[in-house]
C-alpha positions as CSV (number, residue, x, y, z in Angstrom):
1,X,11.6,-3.1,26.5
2,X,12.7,0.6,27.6
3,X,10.2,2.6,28.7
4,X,9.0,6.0,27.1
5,X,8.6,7.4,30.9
6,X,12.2,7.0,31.2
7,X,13.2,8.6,28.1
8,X,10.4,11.2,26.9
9,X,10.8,14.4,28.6
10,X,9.3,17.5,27.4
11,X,10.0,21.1,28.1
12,X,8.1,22.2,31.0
13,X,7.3,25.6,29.8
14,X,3.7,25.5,28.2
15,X,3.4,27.2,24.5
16,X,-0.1,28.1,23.3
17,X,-0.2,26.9,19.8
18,X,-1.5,28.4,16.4
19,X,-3.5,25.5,14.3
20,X,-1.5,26.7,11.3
21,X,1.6,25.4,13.0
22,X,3.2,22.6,11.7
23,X,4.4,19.4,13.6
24,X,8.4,20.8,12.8
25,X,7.2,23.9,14.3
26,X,5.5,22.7,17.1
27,X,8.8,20.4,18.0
28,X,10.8,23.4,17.5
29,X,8.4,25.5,20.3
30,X,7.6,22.8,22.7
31,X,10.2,20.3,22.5
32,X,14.0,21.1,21.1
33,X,14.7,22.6,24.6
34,X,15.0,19.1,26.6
35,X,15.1,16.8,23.4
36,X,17.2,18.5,21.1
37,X,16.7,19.0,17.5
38,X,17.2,15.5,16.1
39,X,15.8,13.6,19.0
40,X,18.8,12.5,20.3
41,X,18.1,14.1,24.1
42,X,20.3,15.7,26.6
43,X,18.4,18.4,28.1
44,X,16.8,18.2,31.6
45,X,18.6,14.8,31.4
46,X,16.4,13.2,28.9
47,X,17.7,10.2,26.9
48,X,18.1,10.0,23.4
49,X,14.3,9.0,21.6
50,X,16.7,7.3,18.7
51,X,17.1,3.7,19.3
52,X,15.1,1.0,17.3
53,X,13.4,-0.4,20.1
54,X,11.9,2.7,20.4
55,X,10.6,2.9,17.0
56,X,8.5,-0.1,17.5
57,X,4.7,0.4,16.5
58,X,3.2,-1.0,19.7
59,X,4.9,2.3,21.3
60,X,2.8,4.5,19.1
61,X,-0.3,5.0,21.5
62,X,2.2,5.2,24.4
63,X,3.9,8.0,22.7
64,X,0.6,10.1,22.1
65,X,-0.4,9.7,25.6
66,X,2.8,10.6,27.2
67,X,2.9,13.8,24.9
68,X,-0.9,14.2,25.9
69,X,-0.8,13.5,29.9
70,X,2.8,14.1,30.8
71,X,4.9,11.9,33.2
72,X,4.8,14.0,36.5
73,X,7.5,11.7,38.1
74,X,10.1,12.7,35.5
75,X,9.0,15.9,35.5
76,X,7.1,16.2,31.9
77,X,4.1,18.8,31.4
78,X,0.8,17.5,30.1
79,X,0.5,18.8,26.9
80,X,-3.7,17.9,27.0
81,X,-4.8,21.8,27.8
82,X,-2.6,23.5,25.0
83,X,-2.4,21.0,22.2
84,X,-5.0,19.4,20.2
85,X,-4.9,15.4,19.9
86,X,-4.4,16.1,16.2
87,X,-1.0,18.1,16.7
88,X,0.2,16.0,19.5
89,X,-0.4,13.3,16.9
90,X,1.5,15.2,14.5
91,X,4.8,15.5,17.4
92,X,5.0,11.8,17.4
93,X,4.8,11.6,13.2
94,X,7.7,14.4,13.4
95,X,9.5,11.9,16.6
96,X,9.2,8.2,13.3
97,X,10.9,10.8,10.9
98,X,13.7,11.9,13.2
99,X,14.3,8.1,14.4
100,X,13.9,6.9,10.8
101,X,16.3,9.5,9.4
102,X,18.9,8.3,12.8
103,X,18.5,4.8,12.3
104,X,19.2,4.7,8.2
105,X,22.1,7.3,8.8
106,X,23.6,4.6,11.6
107,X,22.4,1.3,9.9
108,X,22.3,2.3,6.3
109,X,20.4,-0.1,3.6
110,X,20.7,-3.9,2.7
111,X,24.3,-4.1,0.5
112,X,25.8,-6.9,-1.5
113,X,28.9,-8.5,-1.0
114,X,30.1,-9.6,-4.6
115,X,26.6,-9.4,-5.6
116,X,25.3,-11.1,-3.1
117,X,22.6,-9.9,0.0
118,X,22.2,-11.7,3.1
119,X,18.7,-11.4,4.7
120,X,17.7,-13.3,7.9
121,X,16.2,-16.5,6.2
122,X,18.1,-16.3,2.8
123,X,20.8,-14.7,0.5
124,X,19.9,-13.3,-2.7
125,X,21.0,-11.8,-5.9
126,X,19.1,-9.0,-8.0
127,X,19.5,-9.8,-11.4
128,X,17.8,-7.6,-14.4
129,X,15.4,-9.4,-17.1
130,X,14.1,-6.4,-18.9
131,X,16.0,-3.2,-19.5
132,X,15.1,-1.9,-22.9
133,X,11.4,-1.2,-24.3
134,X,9.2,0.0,-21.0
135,X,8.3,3.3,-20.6
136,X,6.5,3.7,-16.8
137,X,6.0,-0.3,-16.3
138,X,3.0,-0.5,-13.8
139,X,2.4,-4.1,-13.7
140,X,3.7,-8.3,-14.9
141,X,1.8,-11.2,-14.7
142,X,3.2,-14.6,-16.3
143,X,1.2,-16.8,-18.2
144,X,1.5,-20.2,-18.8
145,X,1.6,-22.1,-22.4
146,X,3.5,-22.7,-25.0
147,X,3.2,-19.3,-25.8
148,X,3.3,-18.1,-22.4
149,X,6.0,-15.5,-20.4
150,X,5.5,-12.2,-19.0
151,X,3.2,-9.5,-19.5
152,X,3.6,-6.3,-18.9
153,X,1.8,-3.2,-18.7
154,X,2.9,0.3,-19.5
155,X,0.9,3.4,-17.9
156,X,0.9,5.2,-21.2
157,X,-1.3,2.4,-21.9
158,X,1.0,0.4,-24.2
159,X,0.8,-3.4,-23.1
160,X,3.6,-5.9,-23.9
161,X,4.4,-9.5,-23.8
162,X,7.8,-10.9,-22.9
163,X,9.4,-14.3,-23.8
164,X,12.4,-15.6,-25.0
165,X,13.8,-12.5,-24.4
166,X,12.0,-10.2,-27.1
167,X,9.2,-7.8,-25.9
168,X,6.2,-7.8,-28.1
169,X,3.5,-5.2,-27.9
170,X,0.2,-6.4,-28.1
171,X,-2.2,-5.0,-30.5
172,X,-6.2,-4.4,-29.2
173,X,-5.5,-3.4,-26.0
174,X,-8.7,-1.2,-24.8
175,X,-8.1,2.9,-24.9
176,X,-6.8,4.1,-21.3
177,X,-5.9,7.9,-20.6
178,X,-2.8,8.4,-18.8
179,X,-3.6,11.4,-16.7
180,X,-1.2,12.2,-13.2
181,X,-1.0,8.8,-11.8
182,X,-3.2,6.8,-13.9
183,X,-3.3,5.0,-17.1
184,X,-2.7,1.2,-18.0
185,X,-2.7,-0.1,-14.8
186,X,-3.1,-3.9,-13.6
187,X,-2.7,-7.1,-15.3
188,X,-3.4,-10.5,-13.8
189,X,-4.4,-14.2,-15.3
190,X,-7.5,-16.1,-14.2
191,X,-6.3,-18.7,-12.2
192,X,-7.5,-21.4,-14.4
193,X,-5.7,-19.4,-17.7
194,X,-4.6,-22.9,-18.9
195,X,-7.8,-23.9,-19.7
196,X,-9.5,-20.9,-20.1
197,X,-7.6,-18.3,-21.6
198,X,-8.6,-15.0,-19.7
199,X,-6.4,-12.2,-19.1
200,X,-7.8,-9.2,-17.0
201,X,-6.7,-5.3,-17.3
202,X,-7.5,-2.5,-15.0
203,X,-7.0,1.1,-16.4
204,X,-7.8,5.0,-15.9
205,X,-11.0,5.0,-18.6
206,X,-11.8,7.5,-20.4
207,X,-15.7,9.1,-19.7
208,X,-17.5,7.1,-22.7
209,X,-19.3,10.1,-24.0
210,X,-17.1,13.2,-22.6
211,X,-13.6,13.5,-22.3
212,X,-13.6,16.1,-20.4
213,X,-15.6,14.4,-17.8
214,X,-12.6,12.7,-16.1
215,X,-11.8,9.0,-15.8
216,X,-12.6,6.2,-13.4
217,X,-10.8,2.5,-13.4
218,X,-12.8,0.4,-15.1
219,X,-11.6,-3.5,-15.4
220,X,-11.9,-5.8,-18.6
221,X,-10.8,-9.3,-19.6
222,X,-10.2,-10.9,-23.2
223,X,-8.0,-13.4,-24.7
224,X,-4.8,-13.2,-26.2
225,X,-4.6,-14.2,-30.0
226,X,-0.8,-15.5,-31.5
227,X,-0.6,-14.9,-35.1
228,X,3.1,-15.7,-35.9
229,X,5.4,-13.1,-34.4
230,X,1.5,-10.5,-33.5
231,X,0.3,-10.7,-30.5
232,X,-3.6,-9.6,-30.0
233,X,-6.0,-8.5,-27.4
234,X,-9.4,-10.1,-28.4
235,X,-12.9,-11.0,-27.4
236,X,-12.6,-8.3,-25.0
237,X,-15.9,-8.4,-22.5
238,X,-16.6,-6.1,-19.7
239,X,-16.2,-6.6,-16.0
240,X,-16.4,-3.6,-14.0
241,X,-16.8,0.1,-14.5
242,X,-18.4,2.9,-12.9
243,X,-21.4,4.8,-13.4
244,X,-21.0,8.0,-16.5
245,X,-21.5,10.6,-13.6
246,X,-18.8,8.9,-10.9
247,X,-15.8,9.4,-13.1
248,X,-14.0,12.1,-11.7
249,X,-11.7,15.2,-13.5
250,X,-8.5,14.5,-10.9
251,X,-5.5,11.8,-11.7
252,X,-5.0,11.3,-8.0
253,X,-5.0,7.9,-6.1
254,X,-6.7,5.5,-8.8
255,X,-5.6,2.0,-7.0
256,X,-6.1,-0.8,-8.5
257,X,-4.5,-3.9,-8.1
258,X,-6.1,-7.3,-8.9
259,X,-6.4,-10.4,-6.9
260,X,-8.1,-13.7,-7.4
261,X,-9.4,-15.8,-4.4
262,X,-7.6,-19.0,-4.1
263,X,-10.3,-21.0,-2.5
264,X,-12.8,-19.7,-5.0
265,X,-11.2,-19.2,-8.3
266,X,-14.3,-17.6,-9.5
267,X,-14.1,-14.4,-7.2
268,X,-11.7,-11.3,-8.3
269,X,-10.9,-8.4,-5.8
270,X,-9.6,-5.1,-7.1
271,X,-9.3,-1.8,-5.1
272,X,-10.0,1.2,-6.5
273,X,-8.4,4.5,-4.2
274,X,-10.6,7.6,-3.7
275,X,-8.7,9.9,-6.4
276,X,-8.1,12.9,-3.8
277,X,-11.6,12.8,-2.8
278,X,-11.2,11.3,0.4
279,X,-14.9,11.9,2.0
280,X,-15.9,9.7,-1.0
281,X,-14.0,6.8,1.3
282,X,-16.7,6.6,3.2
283,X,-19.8,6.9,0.9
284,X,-21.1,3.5,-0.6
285,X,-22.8,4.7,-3.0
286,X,-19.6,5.8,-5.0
287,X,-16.9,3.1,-6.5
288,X,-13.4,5.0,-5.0
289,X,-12.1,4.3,-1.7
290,X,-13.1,0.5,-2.0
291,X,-11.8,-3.0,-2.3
292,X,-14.4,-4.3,-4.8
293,X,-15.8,-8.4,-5.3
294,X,-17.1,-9.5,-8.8
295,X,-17.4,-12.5,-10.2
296,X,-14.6,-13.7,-12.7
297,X,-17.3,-12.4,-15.3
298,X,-18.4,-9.3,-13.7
299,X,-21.6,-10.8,-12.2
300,X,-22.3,-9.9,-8.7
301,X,-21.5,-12.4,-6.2
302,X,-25.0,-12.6,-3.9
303,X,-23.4,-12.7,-0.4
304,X,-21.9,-9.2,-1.1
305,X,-21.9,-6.7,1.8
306,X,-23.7,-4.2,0.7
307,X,-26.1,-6.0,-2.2
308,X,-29.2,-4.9,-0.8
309,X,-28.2,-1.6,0.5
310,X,-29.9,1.6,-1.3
311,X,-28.1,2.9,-3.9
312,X,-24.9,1.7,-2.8
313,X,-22.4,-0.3,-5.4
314,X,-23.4,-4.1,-4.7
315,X,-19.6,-4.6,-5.7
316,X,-18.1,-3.2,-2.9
317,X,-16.5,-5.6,-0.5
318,X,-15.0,-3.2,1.9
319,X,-14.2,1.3,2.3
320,X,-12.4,3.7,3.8
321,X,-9.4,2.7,1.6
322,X,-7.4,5.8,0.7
323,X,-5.1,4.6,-2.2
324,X,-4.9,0.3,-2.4
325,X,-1.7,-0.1,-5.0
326,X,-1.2,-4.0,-3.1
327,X,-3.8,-6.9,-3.4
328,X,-2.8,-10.0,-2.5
329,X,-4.0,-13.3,-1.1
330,X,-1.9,-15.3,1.9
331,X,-1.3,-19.2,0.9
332,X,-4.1,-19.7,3.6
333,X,-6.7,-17.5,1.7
334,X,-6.7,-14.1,4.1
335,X,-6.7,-11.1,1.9
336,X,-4.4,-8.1,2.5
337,X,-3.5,-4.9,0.8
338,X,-1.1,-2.1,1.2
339,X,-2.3,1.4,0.8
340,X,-1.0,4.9,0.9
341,X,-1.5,7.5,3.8
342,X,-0.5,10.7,3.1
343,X,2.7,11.8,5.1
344,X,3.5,8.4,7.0
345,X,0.8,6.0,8.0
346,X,1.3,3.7,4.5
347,X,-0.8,0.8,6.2
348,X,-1.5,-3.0,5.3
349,X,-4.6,-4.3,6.1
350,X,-6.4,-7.3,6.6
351,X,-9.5,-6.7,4.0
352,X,-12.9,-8.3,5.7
353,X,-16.3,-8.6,4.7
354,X,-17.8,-5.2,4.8
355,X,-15.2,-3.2,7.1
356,X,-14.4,-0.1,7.1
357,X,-11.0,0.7,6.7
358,X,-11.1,4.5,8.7
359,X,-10.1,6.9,5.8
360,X,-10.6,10.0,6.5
361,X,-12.3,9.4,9.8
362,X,-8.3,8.0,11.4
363,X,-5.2,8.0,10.0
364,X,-1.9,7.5,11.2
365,X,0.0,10.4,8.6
366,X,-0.3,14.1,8.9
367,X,-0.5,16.2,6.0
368,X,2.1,16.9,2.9
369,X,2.4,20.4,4.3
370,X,3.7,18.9,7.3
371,X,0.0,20.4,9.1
372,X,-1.6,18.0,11.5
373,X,-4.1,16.1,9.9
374,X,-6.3,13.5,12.4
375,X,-5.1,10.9,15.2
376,X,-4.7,7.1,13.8
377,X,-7.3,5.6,16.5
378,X,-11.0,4.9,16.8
379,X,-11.2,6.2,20.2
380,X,-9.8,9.1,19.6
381,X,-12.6,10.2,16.8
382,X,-15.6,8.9,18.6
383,X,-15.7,5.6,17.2
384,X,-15.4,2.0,18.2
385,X,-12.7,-0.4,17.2
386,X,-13.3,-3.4,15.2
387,X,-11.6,-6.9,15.9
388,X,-10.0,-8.8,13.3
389,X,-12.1,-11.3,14.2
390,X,-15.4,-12.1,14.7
391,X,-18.3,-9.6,13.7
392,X,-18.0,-6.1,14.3
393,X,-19.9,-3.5,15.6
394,X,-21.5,-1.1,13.5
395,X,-19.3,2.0,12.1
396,X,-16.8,0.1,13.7
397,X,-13.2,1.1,12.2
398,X,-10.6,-1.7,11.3
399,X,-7.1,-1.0,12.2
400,X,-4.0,-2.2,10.2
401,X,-2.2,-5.3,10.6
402,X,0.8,-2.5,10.3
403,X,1.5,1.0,9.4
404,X,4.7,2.5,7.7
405,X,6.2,5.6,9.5
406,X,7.7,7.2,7.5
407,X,5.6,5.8,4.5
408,X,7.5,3.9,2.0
409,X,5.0,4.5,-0.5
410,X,3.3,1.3,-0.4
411,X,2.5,-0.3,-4.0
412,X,2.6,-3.7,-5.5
413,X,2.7,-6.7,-3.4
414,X,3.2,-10.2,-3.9
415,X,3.6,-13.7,-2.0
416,X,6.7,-16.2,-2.2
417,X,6.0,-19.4,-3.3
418,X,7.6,-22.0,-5.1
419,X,10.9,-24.0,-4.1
420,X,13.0,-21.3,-4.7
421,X,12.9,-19.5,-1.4
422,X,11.8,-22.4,0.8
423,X,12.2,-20.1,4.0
424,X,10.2,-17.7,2.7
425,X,6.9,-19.5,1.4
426,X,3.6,-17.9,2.4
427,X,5.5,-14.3,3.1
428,X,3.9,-11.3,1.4
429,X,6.9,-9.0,-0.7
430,X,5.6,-5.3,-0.4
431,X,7.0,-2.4,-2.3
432,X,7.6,1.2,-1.8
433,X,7.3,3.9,-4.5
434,X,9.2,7.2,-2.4
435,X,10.6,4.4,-0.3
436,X,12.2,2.5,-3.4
437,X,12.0,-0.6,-1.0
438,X,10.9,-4.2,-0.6
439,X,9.7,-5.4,3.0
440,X,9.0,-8.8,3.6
441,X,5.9,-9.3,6.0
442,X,5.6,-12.5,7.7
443,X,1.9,-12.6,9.1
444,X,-0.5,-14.8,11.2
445,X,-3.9,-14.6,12.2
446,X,-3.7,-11.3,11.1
447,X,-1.0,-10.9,13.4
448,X,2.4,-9.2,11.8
449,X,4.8,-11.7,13.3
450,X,8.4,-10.7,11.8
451,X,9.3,-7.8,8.8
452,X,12.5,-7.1,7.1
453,X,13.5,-4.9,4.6
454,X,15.6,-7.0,2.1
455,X,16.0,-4.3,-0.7
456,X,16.4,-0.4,-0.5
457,X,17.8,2.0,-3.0
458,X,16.6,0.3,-6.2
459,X,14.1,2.6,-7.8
460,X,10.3,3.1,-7.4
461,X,8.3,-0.3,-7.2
462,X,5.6,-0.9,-8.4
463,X,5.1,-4.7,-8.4
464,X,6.2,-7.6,-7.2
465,X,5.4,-11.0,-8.5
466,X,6.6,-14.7,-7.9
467,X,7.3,-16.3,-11.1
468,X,6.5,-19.6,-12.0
469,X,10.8,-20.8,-11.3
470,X,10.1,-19.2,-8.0
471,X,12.1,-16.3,-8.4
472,X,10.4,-12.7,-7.1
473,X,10.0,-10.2,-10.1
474,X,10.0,-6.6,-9.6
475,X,8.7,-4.2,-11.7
476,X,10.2,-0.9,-11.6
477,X,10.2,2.9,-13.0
478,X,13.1,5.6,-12.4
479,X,14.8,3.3,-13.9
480,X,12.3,1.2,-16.0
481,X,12.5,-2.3,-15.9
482,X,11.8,-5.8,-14.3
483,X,14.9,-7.4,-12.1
484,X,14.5,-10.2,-10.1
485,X,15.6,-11.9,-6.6
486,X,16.8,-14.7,-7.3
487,X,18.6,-17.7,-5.3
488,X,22.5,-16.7,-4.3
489,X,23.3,-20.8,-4.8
């Protein structure tokens, strides 16, 4: 691997900075001299900062502290005494945008040939199954049965059932308000639907005595009722929601995605993000910034972190989540999610008992603004690091398995199984919402071992689900519909 000695060269001339600056203004006054506008180097004989090896995220921390304590042999300033860790932070956010833009401009996006992609392990096509009828399609989930196929939920809060290629909305679905980027949210099955019959929803509710009191996600189950060609939504029984005075007046960063434990087909996780309150992330006794355990009938589950912990929600299973939009179990029962930083630092995460996930404390975006925001490590904010295994000190931070820089976005994500896509069993399918993109992550022990991006370009995703043929079904908006990959043979 090239080292960033060799290649990362900063103007010699120290700039005092204003706070207000941002990280394009600071490149502009401390950088652009010896590395040029776009990255791509030439002045005082640097190298260009653009190649993909470069881009790597194990170089991340060996970016910041190059910036941060110079490379005397090659003639590079420390930039320690005149910049804060936060805006040196911010330089190597600006550095992933510039290589980002450089790489897409030179490599472009996954194309078909004749309707046909070629990814490492497979080749695909993308073929549409619902077109007509969806109006900001959040969520799918198939359900077995004679009267089974997909259902699919609507953020206006409009819930529908597809099958034999008709949709079919569903009557008694539970009043949700659709308010900035919530509404009807998540859908998912019990595991044992077959026999059981449950069907869970997760939605922006309403405050149940004042409207104007804001909304929290509250999550329900019922049964679905065929009468002829009516669908219903009956027997309805409560799961989760929040306490009156918790539900909050923003429509910012509501989560939730649902997931059911596959060794334990009794537990359900759900994440719930911290709706633009982000110091709420690390309070436990509010429900937002969490991944949340229940039992499948909203009982609490007694080996629960934070049970017995003063006025804390005995649901919570982990915090310092900023905005979960991906739940989703590995075939070998790890959970992880994908969550939103603000600008870059979209991160998936191993979820463990009780962790803390970092947000606000770390993170590895900057600010919308384009204003340095913090530095992504423990360390850097006076706090330890926990491993991804074994127990973990107290107040300890857990890092991602992987962070997005740029972010793509990160919402909806779902693992391949089935014989469909053979090479691909046990990989998790993420989505991006700004990045309109599917990455396939290949993990172990926690470890990300290989990522590809198979799909770019296709609209905004907001799920991704492995049908019962195998297939991988994507639920999109701008354009609304559901395509899916499917086998190119």
């Amino acid at each position: 691997m090239k080292t960033i000695s060799a290649v990362f060269v900063l103007a010699a001339g120290l700039v005092m900075p204003a706070m207000g600056q941002s990280a394009e203004q600071l490149w502009a006054r401390n950088c652009i001299q010896c590395h040029a506008e776009d990255g791509r180097g030439g002045g005082a004989g640097t190298k260009t900062l653009l190649t993909r090896e470069l881009m790597d995220q194990s170089l991340d921390r060996a970016f910041f502290d190059k910036i941060k304590n110079g490379v005397p042999d090659m003639g590079m300033v420390a930039f320690k005494e005149t910049l804060k860790d936060e805006q040196i932070w911010a330089l190597v956010v600006h550095i992933r945008e510039l290589q980002a833009a450089a790489d897409r401009k030179a490599n472009g996006s996954p194309k078909a040939v004749n309707g046909v992609y070629t990814s490492k392990h497979h080749t695909f096509k993308l073929e549409t199954v619902i077109d007509k009828g969806l109006r900001t399609p959040w969520s799918a989930q198939w359900i077995p049965g004679d009267n089974g196929g997909l259902v699919v939920t609507n953020r206006g809060g409009s819930v529908m059932l597809w099958r034999n290629g008709t949709l079919t909305t569903i009557d008694g679905i539970p009043e949700s308000l659709e308010v900035g980027q919530g509404g009807m949210m998540d859908v998912a099955a019990h595991p044992d639907y077959a026999k059981n019959g449950w069907l869970y929803l997760a939605f922006a509710d309403p405050h149940p005595t004042q409207r104007n009191r804001g909304t929290m996600t509250r999550v329900v189950r019922g049964k679905l009722k065929f009468e002829g060609d009516k669908v219903s939504f009956t027997e309805m029984q409560n799961i989760f929601s929040a306490k009156p005075e918790h539900y909050l007046a923003t429509g910012l960063h509501f989560g939730v995605k649902l997931a059911f434990d596959p060794k334990d087909s009794s537990m359900l996780y759900f994440g719930i993000g911290e709706r633009g309150r982000m110091e709420m992330a690390q309070d436990l006794t509010r429900p937002n910034g969490k991944i949340h355990r229940v039992k499948d009938d909203g009982s609490i589950p007694a080996d629960n972190p934070f049970i017995n912990v003063k006025d804390a929600y005995p649901t919570i299973w982990s915090y310092g989540h900023r905005n979960p939009q991906g739940l989703a179990f590995t075939s070998d029962g790890d959970l992880y999610d994908t969550e939103h930083g603000p600008r870059g630092g979209d991160e998936l995460n191993l979820v463990l008992k009780g962790r803390n996930y970092g947000w606000p404390v770390v993170s590895f975006g900057i600010n919308y603004s384009d204003a340095p925001f913090r530095t992504p490590w423990p360390d850097t904010a006076g706090r330890k690091e926990a491993p991804h295994t074994g127990a973990a000190p107290d107040d300890a931070i857990t890092m991602p398995v992987y962070r997005w820089l740029p972010s793509i976005g990160a919402c909806g994500m779902g693992l391949a199984t089935g014989e469909a896509f053979p090479k691909w069993s046990g990989d998790l399918f993420a989505g991006g919402l700004s990045g309109s993109n599917i990455d396939r992550l290949r993990v172990r022990d926690g470890v990300l071992v290989e990522r590809e991006e198979i799909l770019h370009g296709i609209g905004r995703v907001r799920d991704v689900r492995t049908g019962p043929d195998g297939r991988i079904y994507i639920v999109l908006n701008d354009p609304d519909r559901v395509v899916a990959i499917t086998p190119a043979n």
